[in-house]
C-alpha positions in Angstrom: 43.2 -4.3 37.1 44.2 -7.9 37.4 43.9 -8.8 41.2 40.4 -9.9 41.9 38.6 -7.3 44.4 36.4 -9.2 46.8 36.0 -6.7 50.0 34.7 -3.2 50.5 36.3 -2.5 53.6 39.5 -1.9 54.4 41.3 -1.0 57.8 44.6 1.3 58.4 47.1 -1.7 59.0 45.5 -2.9 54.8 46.7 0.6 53.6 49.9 0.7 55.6 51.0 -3.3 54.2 49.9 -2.4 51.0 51.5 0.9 50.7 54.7 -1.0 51.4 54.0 -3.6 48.5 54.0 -0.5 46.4 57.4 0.4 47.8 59.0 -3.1 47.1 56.9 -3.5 43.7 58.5 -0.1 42.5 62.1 -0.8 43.4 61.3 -4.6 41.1 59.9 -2.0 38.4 63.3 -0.1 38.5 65.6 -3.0 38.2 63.5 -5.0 35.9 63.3 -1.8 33.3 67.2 -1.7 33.7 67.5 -5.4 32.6 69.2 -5.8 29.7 66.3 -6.6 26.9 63.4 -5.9 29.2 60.4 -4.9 27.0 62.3 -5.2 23.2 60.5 -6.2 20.9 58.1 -5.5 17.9 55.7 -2.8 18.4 52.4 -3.2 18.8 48.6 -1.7 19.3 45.8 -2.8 20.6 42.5 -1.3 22.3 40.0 -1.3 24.6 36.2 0.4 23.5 33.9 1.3 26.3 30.5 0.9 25.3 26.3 1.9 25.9 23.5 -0.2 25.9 20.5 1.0 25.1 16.7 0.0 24.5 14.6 1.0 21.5 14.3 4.4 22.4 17.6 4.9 22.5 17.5 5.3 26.3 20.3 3.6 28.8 19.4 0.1 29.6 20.7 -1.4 32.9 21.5 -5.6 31.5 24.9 -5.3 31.3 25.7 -8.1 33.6 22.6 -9.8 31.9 23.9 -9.4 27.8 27.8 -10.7 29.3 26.2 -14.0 30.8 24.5 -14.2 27.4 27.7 -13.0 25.2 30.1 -15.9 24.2 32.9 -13.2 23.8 35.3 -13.9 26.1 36.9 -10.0 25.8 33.4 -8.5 27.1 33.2 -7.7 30.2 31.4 -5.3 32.2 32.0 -1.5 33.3 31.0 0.7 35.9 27.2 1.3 35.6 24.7 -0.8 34.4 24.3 0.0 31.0 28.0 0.0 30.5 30.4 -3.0 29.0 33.9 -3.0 27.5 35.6 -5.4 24.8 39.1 -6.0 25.3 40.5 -6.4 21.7 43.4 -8.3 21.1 47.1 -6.4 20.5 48.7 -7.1 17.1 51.6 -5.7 15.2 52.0 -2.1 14.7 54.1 -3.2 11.1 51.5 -4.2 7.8 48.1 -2.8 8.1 47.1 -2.5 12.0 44.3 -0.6 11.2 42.6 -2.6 9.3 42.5 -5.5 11.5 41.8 -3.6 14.9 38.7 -2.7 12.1 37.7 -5.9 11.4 38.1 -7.2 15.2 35.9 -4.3 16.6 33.3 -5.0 14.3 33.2 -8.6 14.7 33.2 -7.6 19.0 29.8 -4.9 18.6 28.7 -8.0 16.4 28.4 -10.5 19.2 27.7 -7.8 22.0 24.6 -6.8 19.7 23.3 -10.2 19.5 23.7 -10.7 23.3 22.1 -8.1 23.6 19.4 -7.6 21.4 18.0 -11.1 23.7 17.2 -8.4 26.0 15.8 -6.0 24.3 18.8 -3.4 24.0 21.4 -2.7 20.9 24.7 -1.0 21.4 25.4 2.4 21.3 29.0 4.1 21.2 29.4 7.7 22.1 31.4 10.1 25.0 28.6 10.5 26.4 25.2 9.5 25.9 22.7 12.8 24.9 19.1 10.4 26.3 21.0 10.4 29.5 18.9 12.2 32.8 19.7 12.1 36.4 17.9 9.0 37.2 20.2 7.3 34.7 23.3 7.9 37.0 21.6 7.7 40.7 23.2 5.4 42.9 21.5 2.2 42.1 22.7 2.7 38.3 26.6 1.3 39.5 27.7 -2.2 38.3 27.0 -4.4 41.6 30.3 -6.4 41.8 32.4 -5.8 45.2 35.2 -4.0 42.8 32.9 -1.2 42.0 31.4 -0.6 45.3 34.8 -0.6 47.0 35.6 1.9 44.5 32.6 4.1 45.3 33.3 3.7 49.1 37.0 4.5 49.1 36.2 7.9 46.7 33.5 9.0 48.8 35.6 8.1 52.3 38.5 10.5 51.3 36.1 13.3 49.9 33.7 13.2 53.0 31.1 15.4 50.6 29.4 14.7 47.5 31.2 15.0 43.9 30.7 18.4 42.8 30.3 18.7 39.0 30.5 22.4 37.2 31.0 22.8 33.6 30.5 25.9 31.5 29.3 26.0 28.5 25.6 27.7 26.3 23.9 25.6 29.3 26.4 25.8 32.3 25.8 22.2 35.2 25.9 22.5 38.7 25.4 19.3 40.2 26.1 17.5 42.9 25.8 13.5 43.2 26.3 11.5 45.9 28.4 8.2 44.3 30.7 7.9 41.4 28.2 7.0 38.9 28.4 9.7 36.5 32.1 8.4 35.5 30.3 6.0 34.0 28.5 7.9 32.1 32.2 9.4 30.2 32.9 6.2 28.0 36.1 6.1 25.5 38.4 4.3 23.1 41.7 3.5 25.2 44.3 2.7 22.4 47.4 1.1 23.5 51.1 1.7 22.5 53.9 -0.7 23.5 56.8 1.0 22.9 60.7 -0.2 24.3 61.2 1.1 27.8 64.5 2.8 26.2 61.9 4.9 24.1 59.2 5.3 26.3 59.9 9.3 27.3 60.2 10.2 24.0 56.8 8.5 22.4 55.1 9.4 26.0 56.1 13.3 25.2 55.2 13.6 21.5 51.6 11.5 22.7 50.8 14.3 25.0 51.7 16.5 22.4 49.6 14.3 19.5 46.8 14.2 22.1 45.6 17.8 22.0 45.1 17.7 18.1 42.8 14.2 18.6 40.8 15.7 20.7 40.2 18.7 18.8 39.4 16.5 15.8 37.3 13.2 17.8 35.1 15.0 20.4 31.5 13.7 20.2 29.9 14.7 23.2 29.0 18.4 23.4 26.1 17.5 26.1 25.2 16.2 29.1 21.4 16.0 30.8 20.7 18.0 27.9 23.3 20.8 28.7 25.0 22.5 26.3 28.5 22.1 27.4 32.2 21.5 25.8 32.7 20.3 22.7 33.9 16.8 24.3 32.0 17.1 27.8 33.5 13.8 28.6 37.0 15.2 29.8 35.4 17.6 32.2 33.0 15.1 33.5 35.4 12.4 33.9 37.9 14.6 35.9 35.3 15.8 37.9 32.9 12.7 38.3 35.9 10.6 40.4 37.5 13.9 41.7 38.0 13.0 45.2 40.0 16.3 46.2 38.0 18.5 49.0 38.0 22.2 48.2 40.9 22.9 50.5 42.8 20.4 49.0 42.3 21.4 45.6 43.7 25.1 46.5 46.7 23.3 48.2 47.7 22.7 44.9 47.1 18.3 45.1 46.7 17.1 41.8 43.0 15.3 40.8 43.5 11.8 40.1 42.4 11.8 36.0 44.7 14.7 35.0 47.0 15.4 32.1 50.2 15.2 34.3 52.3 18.0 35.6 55.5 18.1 33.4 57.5 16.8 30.7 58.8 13.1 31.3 62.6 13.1 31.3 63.2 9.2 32.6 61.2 7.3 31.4 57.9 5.2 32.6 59.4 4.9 35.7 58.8 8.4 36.6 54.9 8.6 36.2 54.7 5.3 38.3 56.7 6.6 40.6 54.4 10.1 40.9 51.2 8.2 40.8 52.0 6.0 43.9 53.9 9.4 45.4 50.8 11.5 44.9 47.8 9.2 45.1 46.5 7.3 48.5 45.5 3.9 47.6 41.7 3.5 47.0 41.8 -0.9 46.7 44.4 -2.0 49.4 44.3 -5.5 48.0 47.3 -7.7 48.8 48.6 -10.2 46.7 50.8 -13.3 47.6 54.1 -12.5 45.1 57.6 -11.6 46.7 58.6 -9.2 43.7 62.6 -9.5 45.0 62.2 -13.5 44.7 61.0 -13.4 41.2 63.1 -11.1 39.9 66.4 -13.0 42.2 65.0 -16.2 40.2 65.4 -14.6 36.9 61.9 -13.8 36.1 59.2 -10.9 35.7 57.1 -10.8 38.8 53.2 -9.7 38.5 53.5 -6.1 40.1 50.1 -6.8 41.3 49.8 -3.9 43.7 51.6 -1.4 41.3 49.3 -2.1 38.2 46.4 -2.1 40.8 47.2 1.1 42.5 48.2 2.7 38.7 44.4 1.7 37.7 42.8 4.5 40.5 45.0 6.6 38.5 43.4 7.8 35.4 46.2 10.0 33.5 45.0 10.9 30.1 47.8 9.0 29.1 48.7 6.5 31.0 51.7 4.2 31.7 51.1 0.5 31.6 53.6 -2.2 33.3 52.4 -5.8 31.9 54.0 -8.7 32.9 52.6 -11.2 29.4 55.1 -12.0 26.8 58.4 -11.8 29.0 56.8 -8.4 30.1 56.9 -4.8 28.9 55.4 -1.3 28.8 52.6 0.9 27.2 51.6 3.8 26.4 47.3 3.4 27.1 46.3 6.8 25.3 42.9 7.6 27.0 41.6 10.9 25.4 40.0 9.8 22.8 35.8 8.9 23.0 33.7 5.8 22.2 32.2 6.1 18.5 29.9 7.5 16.9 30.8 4.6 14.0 33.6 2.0 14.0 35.1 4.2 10.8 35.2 7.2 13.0 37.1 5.0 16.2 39.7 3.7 13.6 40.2 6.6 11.9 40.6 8.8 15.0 43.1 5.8 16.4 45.1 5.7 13.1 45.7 9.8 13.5 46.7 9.8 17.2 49.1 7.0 16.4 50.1 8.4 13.3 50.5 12.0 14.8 52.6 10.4 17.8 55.3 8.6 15.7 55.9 11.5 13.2 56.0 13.7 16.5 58.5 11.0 18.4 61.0 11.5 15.6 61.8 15.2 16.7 60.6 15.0 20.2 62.9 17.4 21.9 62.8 20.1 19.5 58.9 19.4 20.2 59.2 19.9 23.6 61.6 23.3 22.9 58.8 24.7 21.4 55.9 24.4 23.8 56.3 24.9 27.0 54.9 22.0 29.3 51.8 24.8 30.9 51.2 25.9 27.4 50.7 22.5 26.3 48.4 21.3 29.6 45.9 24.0 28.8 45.9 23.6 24.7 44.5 20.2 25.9 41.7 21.4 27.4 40.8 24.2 25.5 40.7 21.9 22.5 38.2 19.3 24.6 36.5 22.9 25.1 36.1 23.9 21.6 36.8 21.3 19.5 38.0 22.2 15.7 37.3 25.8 16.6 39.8 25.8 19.7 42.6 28.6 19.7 45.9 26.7 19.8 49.4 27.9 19.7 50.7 24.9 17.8 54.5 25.5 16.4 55.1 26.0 12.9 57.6 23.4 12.7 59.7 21.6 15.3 62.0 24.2 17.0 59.8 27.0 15.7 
């Protein structure tokens, strides 16, 4: 989320200066996506792979601060609960044979993760959701003790004023309720990300949500959860609902939950969905940071957006927009649906479809978007995390059909 978090508390005056940082940041975002030029440039893919650590039973094992002091892998780093970490793999060129190398990088990453780890008696597991998980596993004390994490628990919990409520049907229908954010951690996943030009943006963004539906029909991994016989990938429910900060009332009203799969069709661009998410969403990390966005930009250059890209990270869109400022600065598309493992074929393969899907959807996207409606298309997606290959889709014919 790029601006170190080092408090937990935050007063009204932090929110107030913070929320007008996001105002100035998005009016820089604006006029830096109309430069000329902004964001062209090759296209390109990279990822990042949440990931399990376990002991030899194959139970969750809480080193995960201990294996990164240990790892010498500088794109490790750690997650939210203990036996959570992450690799950050590098972006490369979307031309030649992408695939292969985001293979041969990801192996090489579990590689050095599993030797860090295996100094403390754990190996690495990758899955949606871990089946040896129970209760204990995701109690309070299980959360990553960093002052990022616990701000995060503390600004979730502040707005909701009651514990998360989690209720998923299924064989074995869960109703639980927990008291922290833990269980998120508990939903881990492949984020694949897409830089596409700005000028493109609406049109790859649409045919990914479109392209989205079909991955998870075909990737979902994760059918249980403390031994519940659930959805076919039990990770989108519990994710939604494990950070779901909405009261009852609130979630009658109509307010949307902060991991959704949007409301609509983009029509302008990435602007729009950074524009909804700082619109819709209260800021959970009021952290300030010391750039003057109209300075930057006045001196020709591409200013840090810190508060926009901090703000846009409490946001957890199943696809997601992403502003970075490296490389002269651009945009992605960070495609979130699909789930960590079970094998590094299975990650690759399941990457190389939703990308693959997504570009031969882009080419036709509006006659795409003619043919499903936006609502049919929001509850395909989770009827497909519901029941996998066997879900009941209305997917077009052909484009236009």
């Amino acid at each position: 989320m790029g601006l170190a978090i080092e408090r937990e508390d935050f007063t009204d005056d932090d929110r107030r200066r913070f929320e007008g940082r996001l105002a100035d940041g998005l009016g820089a975002l604006r006029a830096l996506l109309a430069r000329p030029g902004f964001g062209e440039g090759e296209a390109s893919i990279g990822a990042e792979l949440e990931l399990c650590l376990v002991d030899a039973a194959g139970r969750p094992s809480p080193v995960n601060l201990d294996v990164l002091a240990e790892s010498l892998d500088p794109r490790l780093t750690f997650e939210l609960d203990r036996f959570n970490l992450e690799c950050n793999l590098r972006h490369g060129p979307l031309a030649g044979r992408p695939f292969a190398a985001l293979e041969r990088e990801m192996r090489e990453s579990l590689r050095e993760v599993e030797r860090a780890a295996a100094l403390h008696a754990s190996r690495v597991a990758a899955i949606g959701i871990l089946p040896t998980l129970e209760p204990d596993d995701l109690a309070s004390g299980a959360m990553t003790d960093t002052p990022r994490f616990r701000a995060l628990s503390r600004a979730l919990r502040a707005i909701r004023s009651e514990p998360f409520h989690l209720r998923i049907d299924g064989a074995d229908p869960l109703d639980l309720a927990c008291d922290d954010v833990t269980f998120e951690g508990a939903a881990t996943s492949l984020q694949v990300h897409l830089r596409v030009a700005p000028r493109d943006f609406a049109r790859f963004y649409n045919a990914a949500q479109i392209a989205t539906v079909a991955a998870v029909a075909v990737a979902g991994n994760s059918p249980t959860l403390l031994g519940h016989r659930l959805w076919q990938e039990t990770r989108v429910a519990l994710f939604k609902q494990a950070v779901d900060a909405r009261t009852d009332d609130a979630r009658r009203s109509g307010a949307q939950a902060r991991v959704s799969f949007g409301t609509g069709w983009c029509e302008r661009g990435a602007i729009e969905l950074f524009e909804d998410s700082i619109a819709s969403y209260a800021p959970l990390l009021p952290v300030l940071s010391p750039e003057d966005p109209a300075a930057v930009l006045r001196d020709g250059g591409v200013p840090r957006l810190e508060e926009v890209r901090l703000h846009q990270g409490t946001v957890w869109r199943w696809n997601r927009p992403v502003y970075d400022p490296a490389g002269g600065g651009h945009v992605r598309i960070e495609l979130r649906a699909l789930p960590a493992g079970p094998s590094v074929a299975d990650m690759v393969a399941n990457a190389a479809f939703l990308v693959g899907l997504t570009y031969g959807i882009a080419e036709d996207e509006p006659a795409w978007r003619a043919a499903w409606p936006f609502e049919r298309l929001h509850g395909s997606f989770y009827r497909a995390a519901q029941a996998g290959l066997e879900a009941e889709i209305a997917w077009p014919a052909e484009p236009g059909a």
